[in-house]
C-alpha atoms as an extended CHARMM CRD file, in Angstrom:
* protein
*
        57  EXT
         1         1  UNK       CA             -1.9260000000      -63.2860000000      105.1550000000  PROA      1               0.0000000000
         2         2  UNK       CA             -2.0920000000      -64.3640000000      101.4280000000  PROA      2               0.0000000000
         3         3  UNK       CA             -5.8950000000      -65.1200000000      101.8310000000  PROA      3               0.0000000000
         4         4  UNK       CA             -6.2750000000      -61.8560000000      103.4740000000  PROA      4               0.0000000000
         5         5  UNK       CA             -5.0020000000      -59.5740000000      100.2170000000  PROA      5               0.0000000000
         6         6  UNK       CA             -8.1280000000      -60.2700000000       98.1650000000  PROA      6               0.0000000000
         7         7  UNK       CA             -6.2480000000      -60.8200000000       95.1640000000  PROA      7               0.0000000000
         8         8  UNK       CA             -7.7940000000      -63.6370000000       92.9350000000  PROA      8               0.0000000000
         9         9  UNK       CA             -5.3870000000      -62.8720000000       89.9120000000  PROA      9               0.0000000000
        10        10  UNK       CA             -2.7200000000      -64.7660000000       92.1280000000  PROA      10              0.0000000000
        11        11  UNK       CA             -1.8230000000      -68.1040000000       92.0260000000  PROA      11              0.0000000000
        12        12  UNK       CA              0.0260000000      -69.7210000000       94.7710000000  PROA      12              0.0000000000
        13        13  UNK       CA              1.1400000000      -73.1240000000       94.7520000000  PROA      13              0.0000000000
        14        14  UNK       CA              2.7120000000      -74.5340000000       97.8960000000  PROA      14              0.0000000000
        15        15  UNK       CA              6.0230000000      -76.7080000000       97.6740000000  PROA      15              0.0000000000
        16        16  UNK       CA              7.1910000000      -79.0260000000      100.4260000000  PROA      16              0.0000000000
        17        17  UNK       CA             10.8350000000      -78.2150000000      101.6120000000  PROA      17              0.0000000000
        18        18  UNK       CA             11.2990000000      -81.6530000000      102.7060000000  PROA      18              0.0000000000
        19        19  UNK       CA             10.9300000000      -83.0430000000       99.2280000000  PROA      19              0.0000000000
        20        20  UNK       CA             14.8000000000      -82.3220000000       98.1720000000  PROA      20              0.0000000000
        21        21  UNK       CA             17.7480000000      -81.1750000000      100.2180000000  PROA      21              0.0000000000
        22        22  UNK       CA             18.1550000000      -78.9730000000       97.9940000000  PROA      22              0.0000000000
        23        23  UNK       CA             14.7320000000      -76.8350000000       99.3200000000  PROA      23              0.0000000000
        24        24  UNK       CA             15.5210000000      -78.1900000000      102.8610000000  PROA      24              0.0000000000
        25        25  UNK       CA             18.9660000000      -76.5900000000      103.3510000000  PROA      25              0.0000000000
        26        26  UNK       CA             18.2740000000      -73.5040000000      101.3490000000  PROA      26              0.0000000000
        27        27  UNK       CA             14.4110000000      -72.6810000000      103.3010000000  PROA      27              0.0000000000
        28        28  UNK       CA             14.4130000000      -74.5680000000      106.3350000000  PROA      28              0.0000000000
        29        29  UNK       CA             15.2570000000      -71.4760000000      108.5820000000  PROA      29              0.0000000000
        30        30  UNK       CA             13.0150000000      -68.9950000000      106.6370000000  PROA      30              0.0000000000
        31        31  UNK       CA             10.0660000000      -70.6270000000      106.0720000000  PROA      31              0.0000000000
        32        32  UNK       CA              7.0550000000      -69.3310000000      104.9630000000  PROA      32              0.0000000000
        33        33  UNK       CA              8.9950000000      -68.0940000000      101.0020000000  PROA      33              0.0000000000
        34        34  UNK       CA              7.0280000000      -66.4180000000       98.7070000000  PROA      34              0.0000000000
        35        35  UNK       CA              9.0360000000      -67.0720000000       94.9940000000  PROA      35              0.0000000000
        36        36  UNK       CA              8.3060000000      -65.0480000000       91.8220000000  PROA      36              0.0000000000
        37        37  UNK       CA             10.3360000000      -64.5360000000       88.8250000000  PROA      37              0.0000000000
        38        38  UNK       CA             13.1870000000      -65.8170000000       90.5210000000  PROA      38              0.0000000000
        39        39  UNK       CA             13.2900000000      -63.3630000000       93.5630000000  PROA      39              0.0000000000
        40        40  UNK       CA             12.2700000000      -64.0800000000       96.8190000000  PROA      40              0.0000000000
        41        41  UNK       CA             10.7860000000      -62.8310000000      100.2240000000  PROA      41              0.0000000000
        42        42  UNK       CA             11.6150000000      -64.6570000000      103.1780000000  PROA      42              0.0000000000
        43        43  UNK       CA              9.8690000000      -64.8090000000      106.7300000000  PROA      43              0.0000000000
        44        44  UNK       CA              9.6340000000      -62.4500000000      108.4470000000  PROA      44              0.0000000000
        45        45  UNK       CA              7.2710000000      -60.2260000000      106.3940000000  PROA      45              0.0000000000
        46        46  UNK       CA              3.8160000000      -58.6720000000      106.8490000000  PROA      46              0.0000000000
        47        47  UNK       CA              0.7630000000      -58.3520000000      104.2670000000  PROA      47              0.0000000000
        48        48  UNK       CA              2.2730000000      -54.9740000000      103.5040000000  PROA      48              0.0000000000
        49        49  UNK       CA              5.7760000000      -56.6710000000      102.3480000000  PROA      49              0.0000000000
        50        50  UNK       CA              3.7390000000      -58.8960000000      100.2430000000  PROA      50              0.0000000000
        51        51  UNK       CA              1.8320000000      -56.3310000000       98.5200000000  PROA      51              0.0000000000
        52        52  UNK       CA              5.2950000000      -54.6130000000       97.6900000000  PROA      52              0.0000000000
        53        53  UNK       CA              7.0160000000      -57.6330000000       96.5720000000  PROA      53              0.0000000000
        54        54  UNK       CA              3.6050000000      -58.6290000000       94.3790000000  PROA      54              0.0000000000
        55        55  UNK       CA              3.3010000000      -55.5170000000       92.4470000000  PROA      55              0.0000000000
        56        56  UNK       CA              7.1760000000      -55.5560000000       91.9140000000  PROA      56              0.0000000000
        57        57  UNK       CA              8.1810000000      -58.7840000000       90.3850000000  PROA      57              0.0000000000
């Protein structure tokens, strides 16, 4: 979905959630996150939820 918005002036960087228990017990159930400026969107969303959360934070 995040290759499908077109939108170079993104940058995504992907984090493993089995790196810290921290990120494990937090994400495990709602995994794929998208983070920005400290809010979140958690799975499930669509391309449409993305582009809302984007132009938001």
């Amino acid at each position: 979905m995040l290759k499908n918005l077109g939108n170079e002036l993104v940058e995504f960087e992907e984090k493993d959630i089995y790196s810290t228990r921290e990120l494990h017990t937090k994400y495990w159930d709602k995994i794929p996150v998208l983070l920005k400026n400290n809010h979140e969107l958690l799975w499930p969303f669509d391309t449409n939820d993305i582009q809302k959360f984007n132009s938001i934070y």
